[in-house]
Backbone as CSV, one residue per row, in Angstrom:
resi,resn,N_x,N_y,N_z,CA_x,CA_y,CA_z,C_x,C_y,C_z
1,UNK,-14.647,59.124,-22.371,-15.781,58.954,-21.441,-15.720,57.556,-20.820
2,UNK,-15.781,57.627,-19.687,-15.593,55.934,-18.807,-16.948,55.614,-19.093
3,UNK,-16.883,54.102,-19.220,-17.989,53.109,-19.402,-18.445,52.765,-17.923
4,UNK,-19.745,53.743,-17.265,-19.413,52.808,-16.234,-20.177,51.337,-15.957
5,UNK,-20.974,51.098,-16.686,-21.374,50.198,-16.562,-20.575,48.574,-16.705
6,UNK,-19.496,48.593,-17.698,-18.527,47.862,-17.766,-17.437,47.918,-16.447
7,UNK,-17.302,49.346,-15.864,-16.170,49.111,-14.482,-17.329,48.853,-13.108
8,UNK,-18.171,48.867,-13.226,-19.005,48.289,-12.090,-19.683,46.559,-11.932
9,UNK,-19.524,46.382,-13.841,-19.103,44.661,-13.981,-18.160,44.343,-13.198
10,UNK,-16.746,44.913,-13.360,-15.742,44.482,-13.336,-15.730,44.269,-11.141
11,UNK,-16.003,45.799,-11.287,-16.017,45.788,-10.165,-16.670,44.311,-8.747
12,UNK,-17.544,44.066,-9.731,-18.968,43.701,-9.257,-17.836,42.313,-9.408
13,UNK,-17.196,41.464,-10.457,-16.559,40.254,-10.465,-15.633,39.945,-9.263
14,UNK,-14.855,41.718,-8.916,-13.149,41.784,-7.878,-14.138,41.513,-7.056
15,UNK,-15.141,41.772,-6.059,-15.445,41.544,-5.001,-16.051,40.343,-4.898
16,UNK,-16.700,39.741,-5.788,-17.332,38.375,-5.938,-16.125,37.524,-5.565
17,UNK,-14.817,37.529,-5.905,-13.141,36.899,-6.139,-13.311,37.157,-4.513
18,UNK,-13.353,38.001,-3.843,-12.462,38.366,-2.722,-13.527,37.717,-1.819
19,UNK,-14.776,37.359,-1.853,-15.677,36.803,-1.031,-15.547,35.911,-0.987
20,UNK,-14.782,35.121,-2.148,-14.962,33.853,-2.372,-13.445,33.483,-1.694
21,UNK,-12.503,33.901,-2.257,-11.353,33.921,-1.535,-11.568,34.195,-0.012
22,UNK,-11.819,35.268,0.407,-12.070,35.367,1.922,-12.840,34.151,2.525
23,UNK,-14.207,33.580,1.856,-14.840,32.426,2.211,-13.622,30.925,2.484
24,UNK,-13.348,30.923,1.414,-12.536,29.809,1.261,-11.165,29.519,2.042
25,UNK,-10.776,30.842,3.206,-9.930,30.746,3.646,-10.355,30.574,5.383
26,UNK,-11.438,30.878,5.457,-12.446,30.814,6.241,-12.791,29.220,6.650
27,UNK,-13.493,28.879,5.594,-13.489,27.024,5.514,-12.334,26.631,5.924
28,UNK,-11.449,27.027,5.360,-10.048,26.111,5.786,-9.402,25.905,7.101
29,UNK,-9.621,26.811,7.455,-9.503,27.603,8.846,-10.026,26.668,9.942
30,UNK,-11.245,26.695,9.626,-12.262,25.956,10.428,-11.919,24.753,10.023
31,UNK,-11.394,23.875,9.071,-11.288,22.266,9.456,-10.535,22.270,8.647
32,UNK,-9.237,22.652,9.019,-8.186,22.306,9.341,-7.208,22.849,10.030
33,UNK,-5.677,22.429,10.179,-4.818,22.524,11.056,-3.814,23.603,10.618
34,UNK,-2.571,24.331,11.042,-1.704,25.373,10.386,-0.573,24.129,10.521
35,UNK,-0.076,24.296,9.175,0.897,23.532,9.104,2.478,24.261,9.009
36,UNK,3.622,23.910,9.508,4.966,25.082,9.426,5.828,23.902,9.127
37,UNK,6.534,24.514,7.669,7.896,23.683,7.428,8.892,24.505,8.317
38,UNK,9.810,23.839,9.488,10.691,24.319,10.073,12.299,24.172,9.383
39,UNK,12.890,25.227,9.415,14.522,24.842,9.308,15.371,24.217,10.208
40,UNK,15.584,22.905,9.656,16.450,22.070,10.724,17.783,21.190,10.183
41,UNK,18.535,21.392,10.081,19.597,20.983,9.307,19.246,19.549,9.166
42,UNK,19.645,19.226,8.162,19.556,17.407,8.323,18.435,16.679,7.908
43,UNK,17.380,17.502,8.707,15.848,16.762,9.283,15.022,17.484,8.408
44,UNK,13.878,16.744,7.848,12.791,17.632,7.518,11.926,17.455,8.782
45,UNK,11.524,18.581,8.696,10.455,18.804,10.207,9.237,20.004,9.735
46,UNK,7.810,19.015,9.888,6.791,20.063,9.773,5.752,19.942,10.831
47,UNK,5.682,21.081,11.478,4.767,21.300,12.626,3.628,21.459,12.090
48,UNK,2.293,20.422,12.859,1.054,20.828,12.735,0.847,21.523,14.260
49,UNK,-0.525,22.404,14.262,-1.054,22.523,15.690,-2.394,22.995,15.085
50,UNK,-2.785,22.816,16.618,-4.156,23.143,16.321,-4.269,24.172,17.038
51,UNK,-5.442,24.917,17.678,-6.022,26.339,17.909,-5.286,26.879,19.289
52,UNK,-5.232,25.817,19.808,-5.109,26.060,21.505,-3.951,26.669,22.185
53,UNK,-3.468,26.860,23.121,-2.178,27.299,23.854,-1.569,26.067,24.530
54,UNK,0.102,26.471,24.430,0.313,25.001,25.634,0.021,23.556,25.083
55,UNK,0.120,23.434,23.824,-0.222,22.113,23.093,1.163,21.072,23.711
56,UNK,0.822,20.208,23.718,1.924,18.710,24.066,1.943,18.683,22.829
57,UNK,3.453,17.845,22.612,4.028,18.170,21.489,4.049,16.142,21.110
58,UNK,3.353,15.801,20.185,3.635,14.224,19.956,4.812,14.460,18.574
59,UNK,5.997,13.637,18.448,6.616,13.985,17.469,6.463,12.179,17.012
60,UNK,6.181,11.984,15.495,6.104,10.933,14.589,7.358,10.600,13.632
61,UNK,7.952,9.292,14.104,9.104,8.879,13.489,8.777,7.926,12.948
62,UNK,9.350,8.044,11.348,8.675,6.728,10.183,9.791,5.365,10.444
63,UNK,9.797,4.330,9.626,10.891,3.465,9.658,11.788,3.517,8.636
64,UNK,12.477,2.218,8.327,13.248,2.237,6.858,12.942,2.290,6.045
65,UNK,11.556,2.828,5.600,10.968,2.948,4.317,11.313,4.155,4.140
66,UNK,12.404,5.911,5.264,12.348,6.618,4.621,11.246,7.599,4.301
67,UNK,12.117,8.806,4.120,11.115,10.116,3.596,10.214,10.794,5.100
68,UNK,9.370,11.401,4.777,8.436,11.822,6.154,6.776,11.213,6.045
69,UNK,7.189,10.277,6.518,5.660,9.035,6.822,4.641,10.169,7.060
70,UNK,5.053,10.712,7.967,3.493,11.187,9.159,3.466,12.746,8.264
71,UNK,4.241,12.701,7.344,3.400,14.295,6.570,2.908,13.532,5.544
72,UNK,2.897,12.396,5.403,2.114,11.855,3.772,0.334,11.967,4.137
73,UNK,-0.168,11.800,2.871,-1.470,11.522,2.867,-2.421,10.660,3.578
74,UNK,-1.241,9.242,3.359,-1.384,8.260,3.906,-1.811,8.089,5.679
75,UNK,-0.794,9.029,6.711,-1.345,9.283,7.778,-1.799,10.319,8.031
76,UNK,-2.615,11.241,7.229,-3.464,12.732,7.727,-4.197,12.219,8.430
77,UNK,-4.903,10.723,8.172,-6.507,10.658,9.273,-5.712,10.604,10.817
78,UNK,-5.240,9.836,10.911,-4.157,9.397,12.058,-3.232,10.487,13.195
79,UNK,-2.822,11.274,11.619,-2.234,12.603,12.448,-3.089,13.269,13.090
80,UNK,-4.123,13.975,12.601,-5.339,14.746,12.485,-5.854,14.180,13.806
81,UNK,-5.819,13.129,14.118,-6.431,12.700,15.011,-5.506,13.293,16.686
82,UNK,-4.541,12.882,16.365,-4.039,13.958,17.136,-3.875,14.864,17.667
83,UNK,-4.104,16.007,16.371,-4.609,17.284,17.094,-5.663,17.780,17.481
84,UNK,-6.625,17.047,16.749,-8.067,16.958,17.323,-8.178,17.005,18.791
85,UNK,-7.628,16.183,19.834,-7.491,15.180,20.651,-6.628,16.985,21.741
86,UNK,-6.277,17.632,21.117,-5.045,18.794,21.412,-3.745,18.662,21.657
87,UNK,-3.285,17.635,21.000,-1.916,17.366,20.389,-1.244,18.544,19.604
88,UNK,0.127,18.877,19.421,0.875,19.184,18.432,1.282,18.101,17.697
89,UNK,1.446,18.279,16.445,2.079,17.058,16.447,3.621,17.184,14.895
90,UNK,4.744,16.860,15.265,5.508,16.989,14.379,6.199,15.950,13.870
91,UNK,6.575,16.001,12.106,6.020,14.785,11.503,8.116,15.427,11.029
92,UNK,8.520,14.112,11.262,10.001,13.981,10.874,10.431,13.403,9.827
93,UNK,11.628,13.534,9.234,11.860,12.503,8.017,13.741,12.695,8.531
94,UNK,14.485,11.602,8.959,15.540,11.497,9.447,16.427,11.007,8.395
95,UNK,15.539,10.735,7.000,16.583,10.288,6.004,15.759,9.848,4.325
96,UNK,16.089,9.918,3.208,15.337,9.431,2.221,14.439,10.825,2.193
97,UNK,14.229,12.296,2.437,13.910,13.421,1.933,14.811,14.321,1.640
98,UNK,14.369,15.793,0.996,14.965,16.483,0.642,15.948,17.151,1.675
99,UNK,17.099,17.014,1.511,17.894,18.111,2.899,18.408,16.947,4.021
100,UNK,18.152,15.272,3.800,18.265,14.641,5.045,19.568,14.018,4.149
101,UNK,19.787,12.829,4.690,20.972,11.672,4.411,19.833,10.605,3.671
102,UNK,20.530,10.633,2.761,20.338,9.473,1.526,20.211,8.030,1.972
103,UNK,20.151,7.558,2.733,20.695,6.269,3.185,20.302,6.215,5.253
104,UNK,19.605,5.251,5.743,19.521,4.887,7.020,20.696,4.206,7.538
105,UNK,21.701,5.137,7.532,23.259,5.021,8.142,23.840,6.016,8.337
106,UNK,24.086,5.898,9.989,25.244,6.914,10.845,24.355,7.896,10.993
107,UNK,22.876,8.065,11.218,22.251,8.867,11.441,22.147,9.694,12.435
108,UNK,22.357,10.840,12.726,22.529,11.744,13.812,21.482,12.071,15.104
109,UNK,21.705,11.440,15.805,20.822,11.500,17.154,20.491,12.782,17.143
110,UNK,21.670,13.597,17.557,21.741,15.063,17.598,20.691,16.158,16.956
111,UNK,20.694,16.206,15.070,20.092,16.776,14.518,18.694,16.304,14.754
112,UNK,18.414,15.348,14.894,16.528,14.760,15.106,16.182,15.224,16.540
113,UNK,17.068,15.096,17.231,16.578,15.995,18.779,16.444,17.740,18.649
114,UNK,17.608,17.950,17.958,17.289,19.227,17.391,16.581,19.872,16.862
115,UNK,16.206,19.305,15.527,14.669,19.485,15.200,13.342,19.456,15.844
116,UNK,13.784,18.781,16.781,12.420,18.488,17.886,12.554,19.697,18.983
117,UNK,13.639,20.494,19.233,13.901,21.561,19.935,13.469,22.570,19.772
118,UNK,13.395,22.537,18.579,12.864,23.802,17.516,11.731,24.082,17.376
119,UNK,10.839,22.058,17.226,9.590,23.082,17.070,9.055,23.463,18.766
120,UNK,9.814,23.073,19.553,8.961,23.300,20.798,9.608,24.581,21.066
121,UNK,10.047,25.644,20.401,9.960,26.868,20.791,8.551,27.687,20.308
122,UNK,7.713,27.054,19.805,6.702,27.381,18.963,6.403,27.509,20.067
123,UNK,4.969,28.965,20.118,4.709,29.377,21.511,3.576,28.663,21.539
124,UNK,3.109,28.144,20.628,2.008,27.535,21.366,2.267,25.739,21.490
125,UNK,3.446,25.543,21.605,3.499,24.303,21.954,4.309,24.526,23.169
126,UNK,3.888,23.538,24.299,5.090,23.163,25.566,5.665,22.739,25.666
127,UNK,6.805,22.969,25.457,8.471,22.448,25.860,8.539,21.137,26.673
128,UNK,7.649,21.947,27.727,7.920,20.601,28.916,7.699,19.082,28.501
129,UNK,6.525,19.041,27.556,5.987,17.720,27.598,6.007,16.913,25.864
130,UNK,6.907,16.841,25.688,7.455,16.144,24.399,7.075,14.650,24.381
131,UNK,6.693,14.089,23.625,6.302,12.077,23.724,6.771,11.945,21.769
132,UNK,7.116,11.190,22.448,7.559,10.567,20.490,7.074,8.956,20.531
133,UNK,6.193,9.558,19.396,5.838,7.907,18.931,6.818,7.486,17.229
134,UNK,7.157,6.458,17.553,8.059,5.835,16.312,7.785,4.672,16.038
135,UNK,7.688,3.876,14.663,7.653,2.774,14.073,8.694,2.078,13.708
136,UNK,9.297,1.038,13.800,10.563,0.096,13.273,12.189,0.536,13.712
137,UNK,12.376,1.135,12.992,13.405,1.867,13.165,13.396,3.422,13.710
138,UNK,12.018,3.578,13.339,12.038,4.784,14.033,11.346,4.615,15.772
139,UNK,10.985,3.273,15.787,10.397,2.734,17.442,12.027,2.851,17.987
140,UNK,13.254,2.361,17.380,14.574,2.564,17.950,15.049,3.713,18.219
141,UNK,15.164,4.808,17.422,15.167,6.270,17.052,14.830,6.996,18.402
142,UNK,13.129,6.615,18.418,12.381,7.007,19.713,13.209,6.661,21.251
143,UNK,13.166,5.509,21.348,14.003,5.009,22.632,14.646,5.409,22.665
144,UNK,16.419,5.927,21.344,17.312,6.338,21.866,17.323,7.574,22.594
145,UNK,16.229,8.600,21.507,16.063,10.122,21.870,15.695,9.988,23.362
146,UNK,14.665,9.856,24.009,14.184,9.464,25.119,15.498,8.698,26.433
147,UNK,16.096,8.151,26.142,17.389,7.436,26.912,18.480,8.575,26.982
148,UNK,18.841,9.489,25.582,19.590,10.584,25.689,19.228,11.411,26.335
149,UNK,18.042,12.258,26.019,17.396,13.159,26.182,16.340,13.551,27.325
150,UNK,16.506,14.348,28.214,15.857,14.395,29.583,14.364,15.075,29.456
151,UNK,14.086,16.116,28.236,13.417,16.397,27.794,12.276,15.943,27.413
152,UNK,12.310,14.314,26.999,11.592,13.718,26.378,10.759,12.880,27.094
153,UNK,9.214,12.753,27.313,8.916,12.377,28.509,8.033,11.685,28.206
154,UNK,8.106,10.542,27.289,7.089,9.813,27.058,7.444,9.214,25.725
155,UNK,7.595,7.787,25.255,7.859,7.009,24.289,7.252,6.073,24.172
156,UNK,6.546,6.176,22.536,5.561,5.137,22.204,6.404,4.285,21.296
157,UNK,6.842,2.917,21.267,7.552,2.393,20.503,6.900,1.396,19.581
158,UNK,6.827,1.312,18.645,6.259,0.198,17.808,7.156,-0.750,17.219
159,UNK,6.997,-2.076,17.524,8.087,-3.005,16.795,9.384,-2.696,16.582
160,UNK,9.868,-2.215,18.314,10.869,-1.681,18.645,12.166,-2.908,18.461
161,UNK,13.233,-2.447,18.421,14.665,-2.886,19.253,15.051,-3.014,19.855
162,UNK,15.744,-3.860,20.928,16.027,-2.795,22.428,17.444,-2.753,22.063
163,UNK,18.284,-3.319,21.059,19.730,-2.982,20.538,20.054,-1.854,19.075
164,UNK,20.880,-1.364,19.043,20.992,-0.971,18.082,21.824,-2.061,16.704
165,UNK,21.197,-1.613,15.538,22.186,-2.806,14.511,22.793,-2.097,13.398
166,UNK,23.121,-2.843,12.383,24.187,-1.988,11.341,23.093,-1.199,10.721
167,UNK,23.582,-0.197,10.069,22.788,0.556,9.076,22.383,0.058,7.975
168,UNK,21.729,0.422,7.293,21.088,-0.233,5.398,22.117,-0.083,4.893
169,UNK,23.353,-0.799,4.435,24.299,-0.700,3.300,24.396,-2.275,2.828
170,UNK,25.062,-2.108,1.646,25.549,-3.089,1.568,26.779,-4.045,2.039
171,UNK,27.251,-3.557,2.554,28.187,-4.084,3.925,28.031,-4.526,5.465
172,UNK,27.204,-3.620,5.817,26.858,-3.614,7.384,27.814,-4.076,8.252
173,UNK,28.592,-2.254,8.253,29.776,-2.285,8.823,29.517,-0.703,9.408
174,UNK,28.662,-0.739,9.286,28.329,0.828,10.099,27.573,0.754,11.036
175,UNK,27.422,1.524,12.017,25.428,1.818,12.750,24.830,2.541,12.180
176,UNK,23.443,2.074,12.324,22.565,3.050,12.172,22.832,4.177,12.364
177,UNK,23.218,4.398,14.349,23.023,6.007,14.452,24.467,6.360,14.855
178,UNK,24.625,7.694,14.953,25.637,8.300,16.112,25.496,9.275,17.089
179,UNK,26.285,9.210,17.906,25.791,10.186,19.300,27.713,11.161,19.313
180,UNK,27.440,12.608,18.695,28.511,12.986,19.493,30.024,12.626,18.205
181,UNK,29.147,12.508,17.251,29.902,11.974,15.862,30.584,11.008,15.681
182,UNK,30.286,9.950,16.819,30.487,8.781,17.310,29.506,7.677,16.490
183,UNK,29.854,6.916,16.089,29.024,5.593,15.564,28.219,4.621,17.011
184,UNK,27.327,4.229,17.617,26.485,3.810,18.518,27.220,2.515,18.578
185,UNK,27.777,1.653,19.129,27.763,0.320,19.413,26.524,-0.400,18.827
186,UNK,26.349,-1.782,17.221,25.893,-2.293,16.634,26.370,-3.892,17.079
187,UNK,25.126,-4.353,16.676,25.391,-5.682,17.110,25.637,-6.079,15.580
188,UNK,26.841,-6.909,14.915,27.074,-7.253,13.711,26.093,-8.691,13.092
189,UNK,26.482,-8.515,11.630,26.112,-9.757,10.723,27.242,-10.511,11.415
190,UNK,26.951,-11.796,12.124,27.688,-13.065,11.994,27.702,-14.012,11.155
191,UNK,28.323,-15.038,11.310,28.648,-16.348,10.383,27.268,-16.780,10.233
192,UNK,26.844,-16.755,11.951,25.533,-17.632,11.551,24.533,-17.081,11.057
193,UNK,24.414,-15.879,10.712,23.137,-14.728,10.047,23.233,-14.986,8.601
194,UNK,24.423,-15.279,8.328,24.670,-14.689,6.837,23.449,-15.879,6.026
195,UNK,23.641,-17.393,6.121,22.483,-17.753,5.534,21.012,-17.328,5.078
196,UNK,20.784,-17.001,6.282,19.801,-16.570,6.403,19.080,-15.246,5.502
197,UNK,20.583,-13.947,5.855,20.484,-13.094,4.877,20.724,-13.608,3.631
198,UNK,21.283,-14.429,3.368,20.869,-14.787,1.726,19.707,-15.440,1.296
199,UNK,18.968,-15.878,2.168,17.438,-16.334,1.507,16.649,-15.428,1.879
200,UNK,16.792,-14.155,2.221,15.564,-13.021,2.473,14.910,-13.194,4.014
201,UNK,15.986,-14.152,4.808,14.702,-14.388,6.092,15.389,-13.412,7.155
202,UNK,14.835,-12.065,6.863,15.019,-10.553,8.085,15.047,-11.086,9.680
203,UNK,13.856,-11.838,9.715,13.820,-12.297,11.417,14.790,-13.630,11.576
204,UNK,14.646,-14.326,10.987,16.085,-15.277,11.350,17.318,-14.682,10.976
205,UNK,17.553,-13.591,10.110,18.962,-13.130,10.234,19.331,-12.139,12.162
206,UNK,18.072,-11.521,12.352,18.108,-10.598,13.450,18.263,-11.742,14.531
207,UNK,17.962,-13.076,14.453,17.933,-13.743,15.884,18.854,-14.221,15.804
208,UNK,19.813,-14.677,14.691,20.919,-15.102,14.258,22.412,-14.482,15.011
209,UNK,21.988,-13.413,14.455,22.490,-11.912,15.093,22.578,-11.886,16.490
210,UNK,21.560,-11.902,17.243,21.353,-11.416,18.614,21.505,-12.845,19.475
211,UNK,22.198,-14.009,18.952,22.791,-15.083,19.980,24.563,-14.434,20.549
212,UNK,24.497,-13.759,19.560,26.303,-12.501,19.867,25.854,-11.677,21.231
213,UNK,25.674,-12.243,22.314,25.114,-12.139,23.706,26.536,-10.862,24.209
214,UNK,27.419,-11.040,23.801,28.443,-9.894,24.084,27.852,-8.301,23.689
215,UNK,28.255,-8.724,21.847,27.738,-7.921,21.230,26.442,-6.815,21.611
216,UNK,25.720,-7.928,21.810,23.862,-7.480,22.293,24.257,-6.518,23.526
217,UNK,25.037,-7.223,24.508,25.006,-6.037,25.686,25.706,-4.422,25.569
218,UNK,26.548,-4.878,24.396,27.026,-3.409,24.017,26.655,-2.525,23.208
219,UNK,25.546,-3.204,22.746,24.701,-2.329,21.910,23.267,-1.809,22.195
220,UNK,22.939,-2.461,23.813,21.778,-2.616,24.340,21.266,-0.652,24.421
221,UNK,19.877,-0.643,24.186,19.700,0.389,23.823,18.694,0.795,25.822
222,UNK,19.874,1.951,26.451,19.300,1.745,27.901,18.313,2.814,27.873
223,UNK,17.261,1.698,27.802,15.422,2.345,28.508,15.493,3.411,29.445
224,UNK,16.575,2.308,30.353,15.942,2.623,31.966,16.184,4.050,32.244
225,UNK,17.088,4.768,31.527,17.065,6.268,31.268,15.897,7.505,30.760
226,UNK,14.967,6.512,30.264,14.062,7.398,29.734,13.142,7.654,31.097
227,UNK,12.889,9.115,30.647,12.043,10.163,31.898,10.212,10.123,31.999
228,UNK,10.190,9.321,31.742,8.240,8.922,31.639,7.682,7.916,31.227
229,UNK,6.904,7.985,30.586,5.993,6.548,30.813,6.642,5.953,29.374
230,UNK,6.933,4.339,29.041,6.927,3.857,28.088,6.242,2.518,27.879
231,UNK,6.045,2.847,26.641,4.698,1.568,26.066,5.104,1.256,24.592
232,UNK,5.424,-0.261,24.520,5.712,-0.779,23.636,4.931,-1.708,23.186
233,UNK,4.467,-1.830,21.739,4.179,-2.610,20.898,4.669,-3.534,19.773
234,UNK,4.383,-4.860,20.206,5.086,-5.415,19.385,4.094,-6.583,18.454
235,UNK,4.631,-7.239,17.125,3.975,-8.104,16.563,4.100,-9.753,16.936
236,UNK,2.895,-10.462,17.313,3.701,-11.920,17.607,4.450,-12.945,16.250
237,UNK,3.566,-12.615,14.957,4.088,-13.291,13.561,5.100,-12.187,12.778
238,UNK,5.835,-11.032,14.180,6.450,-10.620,12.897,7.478,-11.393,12.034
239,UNK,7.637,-10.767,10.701,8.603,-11.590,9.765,9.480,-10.608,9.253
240,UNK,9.904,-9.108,10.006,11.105,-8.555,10.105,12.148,-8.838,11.387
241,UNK,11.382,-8.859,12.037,11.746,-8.919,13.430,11.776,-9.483,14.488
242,UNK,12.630,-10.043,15.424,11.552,-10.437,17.170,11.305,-9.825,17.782
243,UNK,10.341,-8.957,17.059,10.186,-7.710,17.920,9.240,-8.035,19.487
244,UNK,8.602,-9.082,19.758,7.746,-9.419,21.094,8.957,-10.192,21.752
245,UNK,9.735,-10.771,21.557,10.965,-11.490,22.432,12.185,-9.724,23.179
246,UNK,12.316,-9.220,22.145,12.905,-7.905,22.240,12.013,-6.952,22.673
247,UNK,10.988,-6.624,22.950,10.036,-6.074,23.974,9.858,-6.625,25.525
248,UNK,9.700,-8.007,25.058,9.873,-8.767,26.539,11.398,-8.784,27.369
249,UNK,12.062,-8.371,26.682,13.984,-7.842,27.159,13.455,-6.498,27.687
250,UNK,13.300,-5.453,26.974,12.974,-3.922,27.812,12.020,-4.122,28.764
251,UNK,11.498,-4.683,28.644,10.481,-4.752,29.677,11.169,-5.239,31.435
252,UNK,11.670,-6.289,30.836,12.984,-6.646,32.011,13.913,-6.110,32.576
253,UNK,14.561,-5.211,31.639,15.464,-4.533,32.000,15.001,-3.332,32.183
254,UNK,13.760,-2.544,32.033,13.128,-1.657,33.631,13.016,-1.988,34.632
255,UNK,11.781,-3.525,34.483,11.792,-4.044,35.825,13.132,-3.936,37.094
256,UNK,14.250,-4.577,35.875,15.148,-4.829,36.614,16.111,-3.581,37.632
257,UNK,15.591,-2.801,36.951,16.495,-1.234,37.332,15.503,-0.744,37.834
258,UNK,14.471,-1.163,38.344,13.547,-0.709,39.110,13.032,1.115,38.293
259,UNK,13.030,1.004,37.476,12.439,2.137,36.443,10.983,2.649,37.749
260,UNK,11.236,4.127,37.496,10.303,4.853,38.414,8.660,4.982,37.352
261,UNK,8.504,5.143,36.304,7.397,5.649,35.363,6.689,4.079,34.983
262,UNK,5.390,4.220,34.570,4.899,3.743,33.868,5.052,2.938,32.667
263,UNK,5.332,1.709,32.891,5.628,1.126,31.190,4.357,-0.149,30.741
264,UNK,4.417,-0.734,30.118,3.655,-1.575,29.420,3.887,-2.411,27.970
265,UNK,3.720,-3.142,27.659,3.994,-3.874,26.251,2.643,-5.086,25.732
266,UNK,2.287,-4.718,24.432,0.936,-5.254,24.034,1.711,-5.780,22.862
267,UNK,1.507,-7.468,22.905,1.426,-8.268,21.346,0.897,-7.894,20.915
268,UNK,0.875,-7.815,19.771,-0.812,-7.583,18.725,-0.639,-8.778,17.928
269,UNK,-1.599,-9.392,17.919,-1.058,-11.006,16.835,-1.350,-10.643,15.123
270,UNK,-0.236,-10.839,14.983,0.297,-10.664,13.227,1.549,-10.054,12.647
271,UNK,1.831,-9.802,11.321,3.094,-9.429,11.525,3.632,-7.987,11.552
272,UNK,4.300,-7.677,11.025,5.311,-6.429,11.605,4.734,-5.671,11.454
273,UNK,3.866,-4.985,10.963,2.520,-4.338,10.562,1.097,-4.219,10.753
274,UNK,1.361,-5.147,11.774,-0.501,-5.351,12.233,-0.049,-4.120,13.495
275,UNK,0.591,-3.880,14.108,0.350,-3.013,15.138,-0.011,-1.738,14.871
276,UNK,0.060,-1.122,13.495,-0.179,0.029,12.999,-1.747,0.091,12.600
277,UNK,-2.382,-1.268,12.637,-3.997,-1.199,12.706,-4.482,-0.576,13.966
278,UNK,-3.755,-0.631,14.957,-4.052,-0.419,16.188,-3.858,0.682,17.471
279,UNK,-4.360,1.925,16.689,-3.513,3.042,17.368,-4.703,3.663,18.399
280,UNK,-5.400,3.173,18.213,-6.558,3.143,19.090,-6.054,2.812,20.642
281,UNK,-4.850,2.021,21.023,-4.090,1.749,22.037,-3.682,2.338,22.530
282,UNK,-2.998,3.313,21.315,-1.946,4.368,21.504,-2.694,5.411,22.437
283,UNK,-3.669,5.781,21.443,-4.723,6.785,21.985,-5.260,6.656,23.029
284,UNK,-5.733,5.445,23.840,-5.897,5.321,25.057,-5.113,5.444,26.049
285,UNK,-3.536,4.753,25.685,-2.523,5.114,27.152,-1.804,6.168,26.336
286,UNK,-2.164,7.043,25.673,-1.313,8.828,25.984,-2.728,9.660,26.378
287,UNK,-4.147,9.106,26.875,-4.942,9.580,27.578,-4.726,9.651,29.161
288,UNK,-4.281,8.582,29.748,-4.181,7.787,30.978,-2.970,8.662,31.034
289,UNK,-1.521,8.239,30.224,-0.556,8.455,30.968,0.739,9.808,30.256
290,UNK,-0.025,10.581,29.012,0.510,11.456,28.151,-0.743,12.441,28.144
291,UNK,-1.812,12.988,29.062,-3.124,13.431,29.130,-2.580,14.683,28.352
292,UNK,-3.738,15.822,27.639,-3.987,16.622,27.369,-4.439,17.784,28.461
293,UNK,-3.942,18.683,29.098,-3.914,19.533,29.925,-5.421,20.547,29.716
């Protein structure tokens, strides 16, 4: 004889589960974003978007710290803000994650554009209008993609480069990147850097470096190729970099090539890291000149 009073408990619990489950997927829904790990050889790549059709696609490149910055915890408010705003936005890791290269050396132009190809087949993102914002090494990353790439129509650079230099080894006898399985033209450690690199001083080894005025021009990373607006940020106390002396070079060398788009460059006073207080900048000129449709 069935109990029914015990299978109409039971009963009575499965649907309580499924309301609550159905509720809770509901909430989620509503505040927050769909997130997609994409397959991209090389690259980790995860697409956020938000509700809309036709999303602009912002893609986020970390620096030499490695791994995928813009999927950490650390920038959800930041990202988020993005799509809020009706951004896509896809968060890269070019090296130091699972599936990438161990090491920020000889890094493949190719596969990080690729990955960025990919997610803009997503139907609800637009192809047409790609902008990459990047930090340090990944502010270099950005420029190059953008200088290669015709696609790319808008570059936010932070405590950029305008040269490319050796990769993280202990030698620095490589580049950073390659184009075409080609190593990029690097401006080397000289005689006169090496001091410097032995007492820990990053920005006097880089200026050390960049008096190799030969060197520098063959490694010069050309702007004037990129297809839209660019805006660079740099620090005035940085203590990795010259990164505001090397902003004030790109900046010149649009001028000088008479660059058709929109560019701009903002000190922020402090060091290599104060510009990341400040994205509030960002957010204003990809209003003006990266708008939301």
């Amino acid at each position: 004889m069935l109990n029914f009073t015990k299978k109409n408990k039971t009963m009575s619990r499965i649907n309580f589960f499924r309301i609550a489950i159905a509720g809770f997927f509901i909430i989620a829904s509503s505040n927050s974003f769909s997130q997609l790990l994409l397959t991209t050889p090389h690259v980790d790549s995860r697409l956020y978007l938000g509700k809309g059709k036709n999303q602009a696609l912002i893609v986020g490149l970390g620096g030499s710290e490695g791994g995928n910055a813009w999927a950490s915890e650390y920038w959800k408010k930041t990202r988020d803000q993005f799509i809020e705003k009706g951004y896509a936005f896809l968060a890269i890791a070019y090296f130091g994650a699972k599936g990438t290269p161990d090491t920020l050396d000889r890094i493949s132009i190719e596969n990080v554009h690729n990955a960025i190809a990919e997610a803009a087949k997503n139907s609800q993102v637009d192809k047409n209008r790609i902008a990459i914002v990047g930090g340090s090494r990944g502010a270099d990353l950005a420029l190059l993609l953008g200088s290669y790439y015709k696609d790319i129509k808008c570059v936010v650079a932070i405590v950029a480069s305008n040269v490319t230099f050796p990769g993280n080894t202990n030698h620095f006898t490589t580049s950073t990147w390659t184009w075409k399985n080609k190593e990029l033209p690097f401006v080397p450690v000289n005689e006169e850097a090496v001091p410097f690199l032995m007492k820990g001083d990053l920005r006097g080894t880089f200026e050390m470096m960049l008096k190799d005025s030969i060197a520098e021009e063959k490694a010069i990373i050309k702007v004037e190729n990129i297809k839209g607006p660019v805006f660079l940020i740099s620090a005035t106390k940085d203590e990795i970099c010259p990164s505001t002396p090397m902003a004030e070079k790109m900046i010149a060398r649009l001028k000088n090539n008479n660059f058709n788009y929109y560019n701009e460059h903002i000190a922020i006073e402090g060091g290599h890291t104060a510009p990341l207080k400040h994205f509030d900048v960002i957010f204003t000129f990809l209003e003006k000149h990266f708008p939301v449709k």
